[in-house]
VOPA-860239 format. One record per residue (C-alpha): residue in three letters; x, z, y. Coordinates in pm, 1 decimal. Layout:
N
ATOM  rest      east        up     north
ATOM   ALA         X         Z         Y
...
This chain:
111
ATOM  rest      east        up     north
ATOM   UNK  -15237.1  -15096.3   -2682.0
ATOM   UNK  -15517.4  -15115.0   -2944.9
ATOM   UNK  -15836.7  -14879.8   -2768.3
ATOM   UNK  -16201.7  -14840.8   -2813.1
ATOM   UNK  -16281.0  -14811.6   -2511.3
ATOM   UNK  -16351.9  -15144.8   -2279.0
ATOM   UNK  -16377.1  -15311.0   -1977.9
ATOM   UNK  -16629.4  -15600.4   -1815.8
ATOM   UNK  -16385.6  -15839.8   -1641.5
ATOM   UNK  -16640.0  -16123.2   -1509.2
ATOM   UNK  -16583.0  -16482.8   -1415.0
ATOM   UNK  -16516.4  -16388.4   -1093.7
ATOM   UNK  -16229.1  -16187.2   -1111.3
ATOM   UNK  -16064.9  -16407.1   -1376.6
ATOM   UNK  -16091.6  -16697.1   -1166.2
ATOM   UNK  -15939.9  -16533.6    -813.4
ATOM   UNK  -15623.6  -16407.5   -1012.1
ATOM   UNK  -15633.5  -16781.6   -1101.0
ATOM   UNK  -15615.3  -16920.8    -797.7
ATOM   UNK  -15386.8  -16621.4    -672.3
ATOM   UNK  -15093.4  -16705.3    -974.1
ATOM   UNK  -15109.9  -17084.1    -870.1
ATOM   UNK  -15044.8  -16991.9    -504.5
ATOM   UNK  -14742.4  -16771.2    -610.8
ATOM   UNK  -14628.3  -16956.6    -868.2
ATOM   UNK  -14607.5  -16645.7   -1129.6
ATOM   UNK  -14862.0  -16687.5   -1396.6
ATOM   UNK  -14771.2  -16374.9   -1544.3
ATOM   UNK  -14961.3  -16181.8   -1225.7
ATOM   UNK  -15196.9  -15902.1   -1298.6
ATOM   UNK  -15475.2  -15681.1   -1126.7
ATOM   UNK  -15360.2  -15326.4   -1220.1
ATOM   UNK  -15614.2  -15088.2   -1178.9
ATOM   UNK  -15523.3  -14693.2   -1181.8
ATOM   UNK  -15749.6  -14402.9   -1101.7
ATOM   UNK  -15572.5  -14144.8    -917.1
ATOM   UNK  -15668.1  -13814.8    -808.4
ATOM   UNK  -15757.3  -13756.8    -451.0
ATOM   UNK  -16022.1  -13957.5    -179.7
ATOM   UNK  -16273.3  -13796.2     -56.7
ATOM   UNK  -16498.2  -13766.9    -371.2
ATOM   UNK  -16192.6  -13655.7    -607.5
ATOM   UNK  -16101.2  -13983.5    -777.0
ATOM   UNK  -15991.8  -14270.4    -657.0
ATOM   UNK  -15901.3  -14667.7    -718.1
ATOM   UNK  -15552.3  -14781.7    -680.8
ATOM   UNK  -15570.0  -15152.3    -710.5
ATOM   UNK  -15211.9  -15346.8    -731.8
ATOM   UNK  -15097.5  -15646.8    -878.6
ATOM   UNK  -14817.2  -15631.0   -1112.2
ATOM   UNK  -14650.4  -15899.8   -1321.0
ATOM   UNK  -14506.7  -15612.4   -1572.8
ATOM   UNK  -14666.0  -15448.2   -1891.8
ATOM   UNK  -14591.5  -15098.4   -1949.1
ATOM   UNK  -14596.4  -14931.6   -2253.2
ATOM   UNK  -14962.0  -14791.9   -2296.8
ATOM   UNK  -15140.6  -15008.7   -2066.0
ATOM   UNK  -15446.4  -15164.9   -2208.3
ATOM   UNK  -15528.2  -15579.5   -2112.5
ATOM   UNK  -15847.1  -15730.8   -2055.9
ATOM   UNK  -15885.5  -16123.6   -2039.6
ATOM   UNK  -15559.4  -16145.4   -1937.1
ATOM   UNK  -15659.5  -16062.8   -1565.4
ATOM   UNK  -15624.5  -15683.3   -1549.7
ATOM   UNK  -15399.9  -15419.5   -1657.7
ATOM   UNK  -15441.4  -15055.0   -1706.8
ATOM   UNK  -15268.1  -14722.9   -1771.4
ATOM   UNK  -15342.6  -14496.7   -2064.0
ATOM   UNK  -15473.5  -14203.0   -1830.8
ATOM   UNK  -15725.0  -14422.7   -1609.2
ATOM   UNK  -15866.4  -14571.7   -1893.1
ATOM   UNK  -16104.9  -14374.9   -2003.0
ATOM   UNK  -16239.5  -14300.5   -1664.3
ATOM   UNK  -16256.3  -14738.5   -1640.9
ATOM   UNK  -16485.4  -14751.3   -1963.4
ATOM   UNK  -16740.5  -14980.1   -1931.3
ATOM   UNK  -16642.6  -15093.4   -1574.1
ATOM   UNK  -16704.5  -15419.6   -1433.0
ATOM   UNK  -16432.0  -15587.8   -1220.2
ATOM   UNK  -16505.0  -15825.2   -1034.8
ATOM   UNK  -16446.9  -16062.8    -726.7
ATOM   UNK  -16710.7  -16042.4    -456.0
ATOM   UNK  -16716.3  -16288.0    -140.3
ATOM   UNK  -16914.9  -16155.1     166.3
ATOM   UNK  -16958.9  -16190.5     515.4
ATOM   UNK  -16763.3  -15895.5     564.9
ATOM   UNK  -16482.6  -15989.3     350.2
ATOM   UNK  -16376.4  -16072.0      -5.4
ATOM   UNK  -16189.7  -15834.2    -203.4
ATOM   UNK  -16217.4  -15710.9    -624.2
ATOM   UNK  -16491.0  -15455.3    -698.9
ATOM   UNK  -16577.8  -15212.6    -965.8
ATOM   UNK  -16871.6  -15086.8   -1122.8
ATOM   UNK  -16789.7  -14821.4   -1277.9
ATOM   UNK  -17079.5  -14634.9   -1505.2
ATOM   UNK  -16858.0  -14327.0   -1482.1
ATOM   UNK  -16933.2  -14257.7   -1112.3
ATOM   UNK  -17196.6  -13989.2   -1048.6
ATOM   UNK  -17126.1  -14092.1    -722.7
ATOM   UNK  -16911.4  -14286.1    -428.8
ATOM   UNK  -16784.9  -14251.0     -96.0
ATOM   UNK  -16907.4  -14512.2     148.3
ATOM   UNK  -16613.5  -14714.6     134.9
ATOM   UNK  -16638.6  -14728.4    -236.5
ATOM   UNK  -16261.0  -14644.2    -295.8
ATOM   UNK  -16311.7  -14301.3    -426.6
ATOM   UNK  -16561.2  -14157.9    -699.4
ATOM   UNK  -16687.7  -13841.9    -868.0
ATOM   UNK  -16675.6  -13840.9   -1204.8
ATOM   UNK  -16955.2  -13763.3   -1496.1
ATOM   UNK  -16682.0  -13682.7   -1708.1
């Protein structure tokens, strides 16, 4: 899918998928992000991996897929991999958020 509208996927995030499609053994795994309708601030992140392309989904670096409909609430995002004391786990920024639940799953839009 050819889009104007983009995503940030940093160094981070590129290199975790790396390691994770070595330690499977598929090198045709994805992050698919979706934003689905619900949490507790009326949007929220679905984050899966896939190793399928459907058609409409949009690519970036070759490290995460998304659908046609959460796209535009993704532009400009940044995904990345954080490591924490509490944890490690993929992230967004996401300059579409007027704001975010405390867990940072779910998101209100500006949209």
């Amino acid at each position: 899918m050819t889009t104007d509208l983009n995503m940030t996927i940093l160094d981070s995030a590129v290199a975790r998928l790396g390691e994770m499609r070595k330690q499977q053994g598929n090198p045709a795994l994805l992050l698919r992000v979706t934003v689905l309708g619900g949490g507790c601030a009326g949007f929220k992140y679905q984050l899966d991996f896939d190793d399928k392309k459907e058609d409409g989904d949009a690519v970036f670096r070759d490290t995460v897929v998304t659908d046609a409909d959460s796209l535009p609430f993704l532009h400009n995002a940044e995904i990345y991999y954080e490591t924490s004391l509490m944890g490690a786990a993929f992230k967004i920024k996401n300059p579409n958020a007027a704001s975010s639940c405390g867990c940072g799953k779910s998101f209100s839009t500006k949209m």
